[in-house]
mmCIF file as gemmi writes it, N, C-alpha and C atoms, coordinates in Angstrom:
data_model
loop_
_atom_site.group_PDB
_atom_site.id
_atom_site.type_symbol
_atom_site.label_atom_id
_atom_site.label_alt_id
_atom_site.label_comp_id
_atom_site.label_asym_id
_atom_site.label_entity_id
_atom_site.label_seq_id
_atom_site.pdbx_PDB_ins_code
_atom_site.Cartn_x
_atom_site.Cartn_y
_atom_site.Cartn_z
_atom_site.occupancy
_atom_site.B_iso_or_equiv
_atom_site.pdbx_formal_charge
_atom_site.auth_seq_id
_atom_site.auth_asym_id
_atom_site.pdbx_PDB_model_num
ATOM 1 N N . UNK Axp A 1 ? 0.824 -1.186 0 1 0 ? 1 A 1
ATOM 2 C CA . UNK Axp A 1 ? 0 0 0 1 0 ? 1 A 1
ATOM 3 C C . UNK Axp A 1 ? 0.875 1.26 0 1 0 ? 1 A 1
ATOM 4 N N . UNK Axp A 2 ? 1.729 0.94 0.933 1 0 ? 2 A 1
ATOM 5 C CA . UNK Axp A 2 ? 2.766 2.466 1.024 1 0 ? 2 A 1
ATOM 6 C C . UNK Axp A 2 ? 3.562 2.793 -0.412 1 0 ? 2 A 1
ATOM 7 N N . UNK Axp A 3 ? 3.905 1.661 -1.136 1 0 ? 3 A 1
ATOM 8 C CA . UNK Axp A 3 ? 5.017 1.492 -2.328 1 0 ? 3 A 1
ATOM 9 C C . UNK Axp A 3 ? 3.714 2.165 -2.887 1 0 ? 3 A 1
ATOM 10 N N . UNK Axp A 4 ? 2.428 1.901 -3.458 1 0 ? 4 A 1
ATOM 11 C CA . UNK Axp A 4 ? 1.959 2.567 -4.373 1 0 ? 4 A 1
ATOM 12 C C . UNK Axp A 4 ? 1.403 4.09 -4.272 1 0 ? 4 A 1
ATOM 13 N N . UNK Axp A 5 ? 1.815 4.915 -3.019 1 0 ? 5 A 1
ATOM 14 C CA . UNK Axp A 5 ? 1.142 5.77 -2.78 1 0 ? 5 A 1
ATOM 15 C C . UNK Axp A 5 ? 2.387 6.67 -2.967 1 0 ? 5 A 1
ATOM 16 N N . UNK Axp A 6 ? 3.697 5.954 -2.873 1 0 ? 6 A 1
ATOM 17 C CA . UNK Axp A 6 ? 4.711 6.66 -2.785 1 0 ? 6 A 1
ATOM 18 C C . UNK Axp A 6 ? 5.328 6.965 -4.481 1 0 ? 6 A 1
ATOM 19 N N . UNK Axp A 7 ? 4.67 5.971 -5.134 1 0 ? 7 A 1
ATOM 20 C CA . UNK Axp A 7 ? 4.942 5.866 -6.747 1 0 ? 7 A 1
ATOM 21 C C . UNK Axp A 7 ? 4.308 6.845 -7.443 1 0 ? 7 A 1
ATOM 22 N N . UNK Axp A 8 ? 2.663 7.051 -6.664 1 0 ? 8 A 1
ATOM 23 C CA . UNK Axp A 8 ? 1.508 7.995 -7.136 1 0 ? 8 A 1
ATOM 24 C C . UNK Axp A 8 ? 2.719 9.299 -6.779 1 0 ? 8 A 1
ATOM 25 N N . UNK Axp A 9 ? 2.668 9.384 -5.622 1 0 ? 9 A 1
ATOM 26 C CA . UNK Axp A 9 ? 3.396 11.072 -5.663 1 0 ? 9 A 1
ATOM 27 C C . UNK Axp A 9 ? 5.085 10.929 -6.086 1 0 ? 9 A 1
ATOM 28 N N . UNK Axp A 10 ? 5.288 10.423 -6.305 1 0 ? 10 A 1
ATOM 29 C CA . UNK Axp A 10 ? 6.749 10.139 -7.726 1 0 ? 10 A 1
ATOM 30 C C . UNK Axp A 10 ? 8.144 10.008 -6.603 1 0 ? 10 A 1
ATOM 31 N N . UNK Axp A 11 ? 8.2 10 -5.486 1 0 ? 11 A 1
ATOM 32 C CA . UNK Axp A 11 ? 8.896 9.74 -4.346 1 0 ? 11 A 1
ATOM 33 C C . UNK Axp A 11 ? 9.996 8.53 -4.744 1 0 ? 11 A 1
ATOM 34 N N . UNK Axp A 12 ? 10.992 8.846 -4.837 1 0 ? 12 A 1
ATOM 35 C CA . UNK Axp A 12 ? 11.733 7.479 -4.703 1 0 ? 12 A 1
ATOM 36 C C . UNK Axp A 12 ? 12.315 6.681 -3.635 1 0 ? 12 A 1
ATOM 37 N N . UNK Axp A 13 ? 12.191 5.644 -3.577 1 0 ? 13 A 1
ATOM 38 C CA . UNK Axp A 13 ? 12.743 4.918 -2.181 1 0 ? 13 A 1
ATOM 39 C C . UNK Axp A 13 ? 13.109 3.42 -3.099 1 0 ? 13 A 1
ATOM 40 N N . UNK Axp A 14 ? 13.792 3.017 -1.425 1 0 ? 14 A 1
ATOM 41 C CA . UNK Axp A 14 ? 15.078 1.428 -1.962 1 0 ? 14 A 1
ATOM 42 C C . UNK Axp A 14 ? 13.986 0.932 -0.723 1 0 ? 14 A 1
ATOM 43 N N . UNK Axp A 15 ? 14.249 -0.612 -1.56 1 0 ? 15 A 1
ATOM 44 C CA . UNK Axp A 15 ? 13.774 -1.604 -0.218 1 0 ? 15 A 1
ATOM 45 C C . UNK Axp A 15 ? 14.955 -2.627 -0.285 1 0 ? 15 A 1
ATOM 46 N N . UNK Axp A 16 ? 14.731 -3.567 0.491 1 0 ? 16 A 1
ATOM 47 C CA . UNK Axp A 16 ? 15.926 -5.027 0.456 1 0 ? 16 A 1
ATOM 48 C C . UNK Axp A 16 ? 15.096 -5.927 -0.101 1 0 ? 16 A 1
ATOM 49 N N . UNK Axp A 17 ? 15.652 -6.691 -0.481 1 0 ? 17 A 1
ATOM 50 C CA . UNK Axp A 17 ? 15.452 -8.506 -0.535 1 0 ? 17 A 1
ATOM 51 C C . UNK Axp A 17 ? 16.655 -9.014 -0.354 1 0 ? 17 A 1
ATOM 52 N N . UNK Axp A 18 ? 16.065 -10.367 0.027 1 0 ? 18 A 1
ATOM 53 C CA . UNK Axp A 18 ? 16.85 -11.226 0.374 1 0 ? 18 A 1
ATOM 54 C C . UNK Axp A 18 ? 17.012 -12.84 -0.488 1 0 ? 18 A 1
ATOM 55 N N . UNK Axp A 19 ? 18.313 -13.259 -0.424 1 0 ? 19 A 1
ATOM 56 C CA . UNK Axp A 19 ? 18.534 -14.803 -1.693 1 0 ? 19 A 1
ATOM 57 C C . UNK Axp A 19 ? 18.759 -15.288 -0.57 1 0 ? 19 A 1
ATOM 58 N N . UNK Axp A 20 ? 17.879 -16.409 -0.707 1 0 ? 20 A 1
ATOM 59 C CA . UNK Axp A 20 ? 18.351 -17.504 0.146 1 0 ? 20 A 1
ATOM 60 C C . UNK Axp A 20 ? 19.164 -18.592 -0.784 1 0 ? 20 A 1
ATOM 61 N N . UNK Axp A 21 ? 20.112 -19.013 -0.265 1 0 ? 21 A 1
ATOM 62 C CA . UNK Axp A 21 ? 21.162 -19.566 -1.518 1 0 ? 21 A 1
ATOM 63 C C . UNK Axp A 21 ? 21.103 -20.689 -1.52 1 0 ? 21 A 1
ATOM 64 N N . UNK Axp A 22 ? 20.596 -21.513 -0.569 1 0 ? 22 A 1
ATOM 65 C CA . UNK Axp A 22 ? 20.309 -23.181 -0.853 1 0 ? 22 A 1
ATOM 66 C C . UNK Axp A 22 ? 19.15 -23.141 -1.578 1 0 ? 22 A 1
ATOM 67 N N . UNK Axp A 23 ? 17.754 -22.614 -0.922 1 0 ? 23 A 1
ATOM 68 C CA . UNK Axp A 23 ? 16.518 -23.219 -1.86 1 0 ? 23 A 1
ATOM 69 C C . UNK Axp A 23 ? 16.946 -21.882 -3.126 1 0 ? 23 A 1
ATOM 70 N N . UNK Axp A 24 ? 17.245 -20.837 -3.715 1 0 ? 24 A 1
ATOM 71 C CA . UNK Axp A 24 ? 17.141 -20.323 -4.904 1 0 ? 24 A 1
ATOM 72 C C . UNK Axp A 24 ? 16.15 -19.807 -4.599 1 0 ? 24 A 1
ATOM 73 N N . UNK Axp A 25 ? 15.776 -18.764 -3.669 1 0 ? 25 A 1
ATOM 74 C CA . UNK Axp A 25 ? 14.472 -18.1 -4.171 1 0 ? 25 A 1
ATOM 75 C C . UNK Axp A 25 ? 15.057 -17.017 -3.712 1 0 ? 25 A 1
ATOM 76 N N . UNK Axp A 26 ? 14.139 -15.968 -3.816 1 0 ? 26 A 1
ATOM 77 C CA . UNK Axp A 26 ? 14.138 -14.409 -3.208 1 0 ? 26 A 1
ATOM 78 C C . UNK Axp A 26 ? 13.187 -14.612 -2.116 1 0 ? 26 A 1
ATOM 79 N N . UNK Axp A 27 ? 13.101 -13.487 -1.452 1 0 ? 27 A 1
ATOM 80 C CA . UNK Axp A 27 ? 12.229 -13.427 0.125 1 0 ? 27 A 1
ATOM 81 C C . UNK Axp A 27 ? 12.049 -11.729 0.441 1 0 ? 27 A 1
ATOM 82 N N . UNK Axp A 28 ? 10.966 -11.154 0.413 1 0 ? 28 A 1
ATOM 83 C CA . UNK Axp A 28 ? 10.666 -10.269 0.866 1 0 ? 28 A 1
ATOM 84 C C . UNK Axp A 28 ? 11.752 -9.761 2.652 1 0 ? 28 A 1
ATOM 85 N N . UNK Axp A 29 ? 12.13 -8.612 2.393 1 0 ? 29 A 1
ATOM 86 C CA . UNK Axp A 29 ? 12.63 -8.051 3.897 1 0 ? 29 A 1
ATOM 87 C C . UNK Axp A 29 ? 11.706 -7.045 4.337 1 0 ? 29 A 1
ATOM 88 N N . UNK Axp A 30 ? 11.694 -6.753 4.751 1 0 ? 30 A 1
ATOM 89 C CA . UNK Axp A 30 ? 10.666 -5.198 5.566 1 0 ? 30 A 1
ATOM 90 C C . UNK Axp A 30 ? 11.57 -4.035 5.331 1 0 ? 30 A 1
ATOM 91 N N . UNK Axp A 31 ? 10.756 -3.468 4.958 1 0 ? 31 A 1
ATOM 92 C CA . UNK Axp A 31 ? 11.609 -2.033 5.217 1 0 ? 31 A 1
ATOM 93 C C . UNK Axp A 31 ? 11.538 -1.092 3.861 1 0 ? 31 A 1
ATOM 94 N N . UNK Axp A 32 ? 10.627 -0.081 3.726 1 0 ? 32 A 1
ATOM 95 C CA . UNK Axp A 32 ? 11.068 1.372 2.374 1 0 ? 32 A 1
ATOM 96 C C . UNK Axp A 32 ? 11.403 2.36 3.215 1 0 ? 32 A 1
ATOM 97 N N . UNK Axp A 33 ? 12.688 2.635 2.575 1 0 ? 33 A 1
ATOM 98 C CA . UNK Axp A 33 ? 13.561 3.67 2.932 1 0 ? 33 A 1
ATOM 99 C C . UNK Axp A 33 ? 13.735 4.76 1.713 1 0 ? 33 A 1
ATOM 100 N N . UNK Axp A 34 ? 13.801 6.088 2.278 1 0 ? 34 A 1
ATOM 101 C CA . UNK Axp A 34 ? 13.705 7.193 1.257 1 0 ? 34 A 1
ATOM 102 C C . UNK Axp A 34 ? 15.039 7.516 0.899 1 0 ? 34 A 1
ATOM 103 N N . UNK Axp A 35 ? 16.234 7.102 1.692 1 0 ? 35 A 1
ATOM 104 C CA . UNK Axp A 35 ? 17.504 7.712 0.938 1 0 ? 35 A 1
ATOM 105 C C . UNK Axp A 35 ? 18.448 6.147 1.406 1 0 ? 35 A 1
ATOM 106 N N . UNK Axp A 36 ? 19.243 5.991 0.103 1 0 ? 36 A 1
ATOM 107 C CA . UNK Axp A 36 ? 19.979 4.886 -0.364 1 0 ? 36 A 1
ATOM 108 C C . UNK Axp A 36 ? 20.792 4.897 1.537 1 0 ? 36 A 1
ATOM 109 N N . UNK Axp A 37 ? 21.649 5.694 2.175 1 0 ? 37 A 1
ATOM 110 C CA . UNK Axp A 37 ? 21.987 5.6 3.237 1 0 ? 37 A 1
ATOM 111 C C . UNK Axp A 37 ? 21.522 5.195 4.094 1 0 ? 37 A 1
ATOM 112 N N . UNK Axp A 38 ? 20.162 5.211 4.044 1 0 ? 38 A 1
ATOM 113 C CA . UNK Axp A 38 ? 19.274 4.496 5.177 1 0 ? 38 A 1
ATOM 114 C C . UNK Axp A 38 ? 18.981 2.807 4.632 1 0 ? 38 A 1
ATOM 115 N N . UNK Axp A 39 ? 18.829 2.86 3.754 1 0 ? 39 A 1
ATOM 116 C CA . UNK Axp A 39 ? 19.014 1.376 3.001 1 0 ? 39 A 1
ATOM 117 C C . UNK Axp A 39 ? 20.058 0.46 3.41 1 0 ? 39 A 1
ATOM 118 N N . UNK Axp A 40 ? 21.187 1.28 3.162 1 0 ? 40 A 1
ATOM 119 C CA . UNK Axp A 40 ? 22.266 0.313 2.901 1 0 ? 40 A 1
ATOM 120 C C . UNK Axp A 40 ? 22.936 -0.006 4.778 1 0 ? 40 A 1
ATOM 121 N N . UNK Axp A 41 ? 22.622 0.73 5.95 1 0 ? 41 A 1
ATOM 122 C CA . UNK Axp A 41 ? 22.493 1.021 6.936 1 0 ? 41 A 1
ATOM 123 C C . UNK Axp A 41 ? 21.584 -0.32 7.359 1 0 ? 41 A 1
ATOM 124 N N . UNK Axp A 42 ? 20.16 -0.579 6.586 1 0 ? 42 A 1
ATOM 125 C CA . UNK Axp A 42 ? 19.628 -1.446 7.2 1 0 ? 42 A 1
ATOM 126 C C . UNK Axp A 42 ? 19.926 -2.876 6.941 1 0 ? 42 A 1
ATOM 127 N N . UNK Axp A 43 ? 20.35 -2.545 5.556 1 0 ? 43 A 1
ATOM 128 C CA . UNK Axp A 43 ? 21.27 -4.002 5.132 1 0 ? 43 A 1
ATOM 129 C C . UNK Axp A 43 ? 22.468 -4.63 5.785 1 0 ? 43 A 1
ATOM 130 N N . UNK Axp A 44 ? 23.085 -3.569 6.347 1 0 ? 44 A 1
ATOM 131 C CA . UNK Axp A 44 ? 24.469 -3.947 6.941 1 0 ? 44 A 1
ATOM 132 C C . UNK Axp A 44 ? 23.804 -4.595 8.723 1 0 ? 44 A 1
ATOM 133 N N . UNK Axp A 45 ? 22.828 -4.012 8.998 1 0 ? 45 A 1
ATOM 134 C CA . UNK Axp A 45 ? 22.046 -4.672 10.061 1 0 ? 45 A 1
ATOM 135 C C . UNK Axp A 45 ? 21.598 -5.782 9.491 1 0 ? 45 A 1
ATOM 136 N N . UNK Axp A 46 ? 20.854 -6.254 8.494 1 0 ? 46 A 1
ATOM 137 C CA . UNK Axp A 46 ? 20.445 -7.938 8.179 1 0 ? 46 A 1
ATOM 138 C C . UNK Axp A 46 ? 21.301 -8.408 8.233 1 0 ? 46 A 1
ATOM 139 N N . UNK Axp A 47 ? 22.467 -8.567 7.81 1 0 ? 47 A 1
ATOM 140 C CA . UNK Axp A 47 ? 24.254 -9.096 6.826 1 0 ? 47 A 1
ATOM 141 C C . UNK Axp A 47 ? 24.407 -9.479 8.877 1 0 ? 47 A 1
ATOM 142 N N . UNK Axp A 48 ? 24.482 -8.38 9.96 1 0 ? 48 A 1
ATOM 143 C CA . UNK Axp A 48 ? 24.99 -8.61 10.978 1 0 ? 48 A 1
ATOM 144 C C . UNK Axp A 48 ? 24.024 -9.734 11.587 1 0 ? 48 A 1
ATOM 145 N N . UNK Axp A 49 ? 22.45 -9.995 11.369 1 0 ? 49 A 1
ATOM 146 C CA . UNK Axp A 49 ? 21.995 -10.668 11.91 1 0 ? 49 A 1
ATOM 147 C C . UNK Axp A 49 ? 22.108 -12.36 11.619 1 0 ? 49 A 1
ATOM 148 N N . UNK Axp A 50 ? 22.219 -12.086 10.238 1 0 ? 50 A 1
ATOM 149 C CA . UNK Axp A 50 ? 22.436 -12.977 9.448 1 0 ? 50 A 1
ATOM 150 C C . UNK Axp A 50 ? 23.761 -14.258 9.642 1 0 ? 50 A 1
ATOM 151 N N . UNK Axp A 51 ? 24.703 -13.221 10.143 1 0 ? 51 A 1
ATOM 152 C CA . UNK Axp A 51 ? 26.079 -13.799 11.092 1 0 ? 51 A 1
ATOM 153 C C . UNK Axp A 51 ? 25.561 -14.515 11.953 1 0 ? 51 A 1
ATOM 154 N N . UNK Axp A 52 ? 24.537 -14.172 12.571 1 0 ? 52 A 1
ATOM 155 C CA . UNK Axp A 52 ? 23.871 -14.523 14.025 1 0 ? 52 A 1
ATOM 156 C C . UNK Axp A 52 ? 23.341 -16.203 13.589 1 0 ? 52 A 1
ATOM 157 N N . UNK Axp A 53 ? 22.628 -16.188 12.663 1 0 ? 53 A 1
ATOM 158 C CA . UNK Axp A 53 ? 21.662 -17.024 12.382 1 0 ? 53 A 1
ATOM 159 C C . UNK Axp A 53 ? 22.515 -18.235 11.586 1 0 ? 53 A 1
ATOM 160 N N . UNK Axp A 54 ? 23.17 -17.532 10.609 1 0 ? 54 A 1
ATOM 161 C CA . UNK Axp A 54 ? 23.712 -18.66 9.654 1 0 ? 54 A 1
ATOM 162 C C . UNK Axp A 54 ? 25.195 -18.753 9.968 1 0 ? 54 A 1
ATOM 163 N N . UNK Axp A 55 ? 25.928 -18.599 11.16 1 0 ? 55 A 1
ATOM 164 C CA . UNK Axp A 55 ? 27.202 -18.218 11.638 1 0 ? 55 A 1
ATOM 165 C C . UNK Axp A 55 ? 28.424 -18.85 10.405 1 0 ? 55 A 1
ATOM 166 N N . UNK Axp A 56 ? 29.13 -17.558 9.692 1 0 ? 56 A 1
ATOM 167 C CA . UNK Axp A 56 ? 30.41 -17.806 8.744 1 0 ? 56 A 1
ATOM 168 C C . UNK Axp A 56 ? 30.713 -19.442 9.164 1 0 ? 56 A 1
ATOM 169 N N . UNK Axp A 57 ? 31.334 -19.903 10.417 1 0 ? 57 A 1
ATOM 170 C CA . UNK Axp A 57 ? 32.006 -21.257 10.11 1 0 ? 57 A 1
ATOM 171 C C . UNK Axp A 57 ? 31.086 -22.26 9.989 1 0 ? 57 A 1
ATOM 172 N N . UNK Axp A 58 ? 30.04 -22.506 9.848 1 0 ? 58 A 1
ATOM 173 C CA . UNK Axp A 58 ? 28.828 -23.671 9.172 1 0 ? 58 A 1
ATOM 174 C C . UNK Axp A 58 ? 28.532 -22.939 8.044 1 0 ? 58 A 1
ATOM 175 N N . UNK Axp A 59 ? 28.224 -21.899 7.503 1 0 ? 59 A 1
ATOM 176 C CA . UNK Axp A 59 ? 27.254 -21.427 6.257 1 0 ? 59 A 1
ATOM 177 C C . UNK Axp A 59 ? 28.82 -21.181 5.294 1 0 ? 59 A 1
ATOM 178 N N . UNK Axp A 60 ? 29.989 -21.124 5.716 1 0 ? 60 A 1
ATOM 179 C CA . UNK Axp A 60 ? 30.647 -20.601 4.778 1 0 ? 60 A 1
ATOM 180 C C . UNK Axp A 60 ? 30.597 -18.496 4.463 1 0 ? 60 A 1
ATOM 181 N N . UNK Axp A 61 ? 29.583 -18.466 5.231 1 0 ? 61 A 1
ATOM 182 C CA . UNK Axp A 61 ? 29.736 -17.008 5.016 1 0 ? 61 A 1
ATOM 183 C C . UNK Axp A 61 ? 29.042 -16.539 3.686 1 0 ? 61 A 1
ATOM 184 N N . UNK Axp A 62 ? 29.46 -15.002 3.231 1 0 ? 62 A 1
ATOM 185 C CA . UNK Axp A 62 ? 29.261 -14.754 1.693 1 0 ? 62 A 1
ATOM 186 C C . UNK Axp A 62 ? 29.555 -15.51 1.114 1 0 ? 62 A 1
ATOM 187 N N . UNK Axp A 63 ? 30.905 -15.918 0.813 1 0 ? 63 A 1
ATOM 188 C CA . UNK Axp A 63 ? 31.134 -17.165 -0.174 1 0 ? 63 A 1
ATOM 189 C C . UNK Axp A 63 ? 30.868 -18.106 -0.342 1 0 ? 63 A 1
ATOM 190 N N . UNK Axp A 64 ? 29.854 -18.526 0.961 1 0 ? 64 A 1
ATOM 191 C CA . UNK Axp A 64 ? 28.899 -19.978 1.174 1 0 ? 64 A 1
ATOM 192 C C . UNK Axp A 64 ? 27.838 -19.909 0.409 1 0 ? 64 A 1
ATOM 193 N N . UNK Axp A 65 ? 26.737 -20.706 1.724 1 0 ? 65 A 1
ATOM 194 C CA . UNK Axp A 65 ? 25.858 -21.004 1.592 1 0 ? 65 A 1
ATOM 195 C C . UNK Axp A 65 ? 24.798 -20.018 2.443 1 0 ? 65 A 1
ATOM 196 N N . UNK Axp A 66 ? 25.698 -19.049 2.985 1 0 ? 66 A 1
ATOM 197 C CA . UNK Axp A 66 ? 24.605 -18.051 3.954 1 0 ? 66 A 1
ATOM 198 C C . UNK Axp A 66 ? 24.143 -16.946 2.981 1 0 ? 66 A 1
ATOM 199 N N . UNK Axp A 67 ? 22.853 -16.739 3.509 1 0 ? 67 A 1
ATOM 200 C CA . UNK Axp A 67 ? 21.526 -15.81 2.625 1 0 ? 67 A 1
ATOM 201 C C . UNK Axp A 67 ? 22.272 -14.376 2.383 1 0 ? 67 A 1
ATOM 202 N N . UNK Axp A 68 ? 21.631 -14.145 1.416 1 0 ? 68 A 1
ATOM 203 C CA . UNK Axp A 68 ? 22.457 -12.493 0.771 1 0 ? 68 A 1
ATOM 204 C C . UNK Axp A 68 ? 21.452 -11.473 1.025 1 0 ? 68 A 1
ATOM 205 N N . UNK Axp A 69 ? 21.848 -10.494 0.885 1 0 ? 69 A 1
ATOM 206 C CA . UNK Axp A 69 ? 21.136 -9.366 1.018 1 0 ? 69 A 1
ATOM 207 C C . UNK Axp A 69 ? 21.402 -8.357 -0.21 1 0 ? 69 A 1
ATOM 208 N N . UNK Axp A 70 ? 19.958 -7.686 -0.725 1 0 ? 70 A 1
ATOM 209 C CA . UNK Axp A 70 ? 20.335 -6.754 -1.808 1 0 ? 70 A 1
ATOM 210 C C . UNK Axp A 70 ? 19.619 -5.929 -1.831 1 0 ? 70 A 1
ATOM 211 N N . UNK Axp A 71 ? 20.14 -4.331 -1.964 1 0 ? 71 A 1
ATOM 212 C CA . UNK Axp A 71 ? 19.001 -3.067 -1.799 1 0 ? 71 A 1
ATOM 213 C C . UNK Axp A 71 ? 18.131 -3.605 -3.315 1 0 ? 71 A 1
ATOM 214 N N . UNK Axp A 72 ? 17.268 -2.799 -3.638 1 0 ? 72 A 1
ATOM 215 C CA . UNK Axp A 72 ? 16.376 -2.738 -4.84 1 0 ? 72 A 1
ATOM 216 C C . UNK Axp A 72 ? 16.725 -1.364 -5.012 1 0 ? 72 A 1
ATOM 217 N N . UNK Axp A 73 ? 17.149 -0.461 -5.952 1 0 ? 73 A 1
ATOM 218 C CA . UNK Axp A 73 ? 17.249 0.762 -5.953 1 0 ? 73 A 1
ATOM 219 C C . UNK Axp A 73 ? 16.153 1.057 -6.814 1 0 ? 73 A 1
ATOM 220 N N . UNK Axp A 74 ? 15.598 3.006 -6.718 1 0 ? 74 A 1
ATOM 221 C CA . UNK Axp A 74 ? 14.679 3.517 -7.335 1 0 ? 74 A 1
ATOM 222 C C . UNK Axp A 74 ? 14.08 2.649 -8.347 1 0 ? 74 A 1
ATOM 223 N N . UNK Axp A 75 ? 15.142 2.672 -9.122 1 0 ? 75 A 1
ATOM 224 C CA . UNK Axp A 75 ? 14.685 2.053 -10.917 1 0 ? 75 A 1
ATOM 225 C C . UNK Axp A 75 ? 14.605 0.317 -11.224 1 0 ? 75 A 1
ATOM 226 N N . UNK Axp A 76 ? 14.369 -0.389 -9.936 1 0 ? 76 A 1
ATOM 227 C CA . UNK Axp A 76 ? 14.252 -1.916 -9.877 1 0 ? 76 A 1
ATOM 228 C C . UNK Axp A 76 ? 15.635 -2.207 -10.046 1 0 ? 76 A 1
ATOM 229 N N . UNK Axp A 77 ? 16.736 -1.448 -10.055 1 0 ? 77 A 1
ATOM 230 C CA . UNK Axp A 77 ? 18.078 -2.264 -10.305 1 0 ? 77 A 1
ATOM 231 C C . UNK Axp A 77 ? 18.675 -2.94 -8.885 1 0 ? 77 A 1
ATOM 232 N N . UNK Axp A 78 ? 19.279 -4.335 -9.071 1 0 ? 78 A 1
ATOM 233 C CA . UNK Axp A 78 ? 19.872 -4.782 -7.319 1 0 ? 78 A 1
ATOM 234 C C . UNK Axp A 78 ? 21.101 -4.431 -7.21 1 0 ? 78 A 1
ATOM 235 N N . UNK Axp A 79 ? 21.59 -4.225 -5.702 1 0 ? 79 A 1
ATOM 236 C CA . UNK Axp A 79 ? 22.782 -4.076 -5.459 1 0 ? 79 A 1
ATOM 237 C C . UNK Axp A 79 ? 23.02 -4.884 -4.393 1 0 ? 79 A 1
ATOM 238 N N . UNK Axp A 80 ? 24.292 -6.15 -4.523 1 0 ? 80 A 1
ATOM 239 C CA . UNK Axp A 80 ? 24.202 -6.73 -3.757 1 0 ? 80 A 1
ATOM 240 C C . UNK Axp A 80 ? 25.148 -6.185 -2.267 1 0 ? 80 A 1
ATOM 241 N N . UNK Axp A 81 ? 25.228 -6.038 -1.041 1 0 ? 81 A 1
ATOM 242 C CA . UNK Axp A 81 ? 25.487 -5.684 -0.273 1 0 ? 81 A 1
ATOM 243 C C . UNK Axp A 81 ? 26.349 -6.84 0.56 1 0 ? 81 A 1
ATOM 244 N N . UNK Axp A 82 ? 27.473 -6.483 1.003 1 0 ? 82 A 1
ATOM 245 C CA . UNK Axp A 82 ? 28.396 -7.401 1.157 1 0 ? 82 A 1
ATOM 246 C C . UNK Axp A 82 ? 29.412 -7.061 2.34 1 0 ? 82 A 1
């Protein structure tokens, strides 16, 4: 509801998603943010939780098998966050 009200008045904002890297899918995260700094701020908070959950020495880390994180910027393009 918020994404389309924010599209109506031409507002740009980033959200996250998330890859989960064993099953191959994407996964909704929470969160529209109005400036890329606040984005990438909340990503570096998932990436830290994510340590928590999928800890580097079982998941392998980024280079594993542990879940990624990626802003969505304005124009649908991803950036993966690392």
């Amino acid at each position: 509801m918020c994404e389309k009200v924010l599209r109506r008045l031409g507002v740009k904002f980033w959200r996250m998603r998330g890859w989960d890297t064993l099953a191959g899918e994407w996964y909704a995260l929470p969160g529209i943010f109005l400036s890329e700094g606040a984005a990438r701020r909340a990503a570096r908070r998932r990436l830290k939780q994510l340590e928590k959950l999928q800890p580097s020495r079982v998941s392998g880390g980024q280079d594993g098998v542990q879940d990624q994180v990626f802003l969505v910027c304005p124009d649908g393009m991803l950036q993966r966050i690392r």
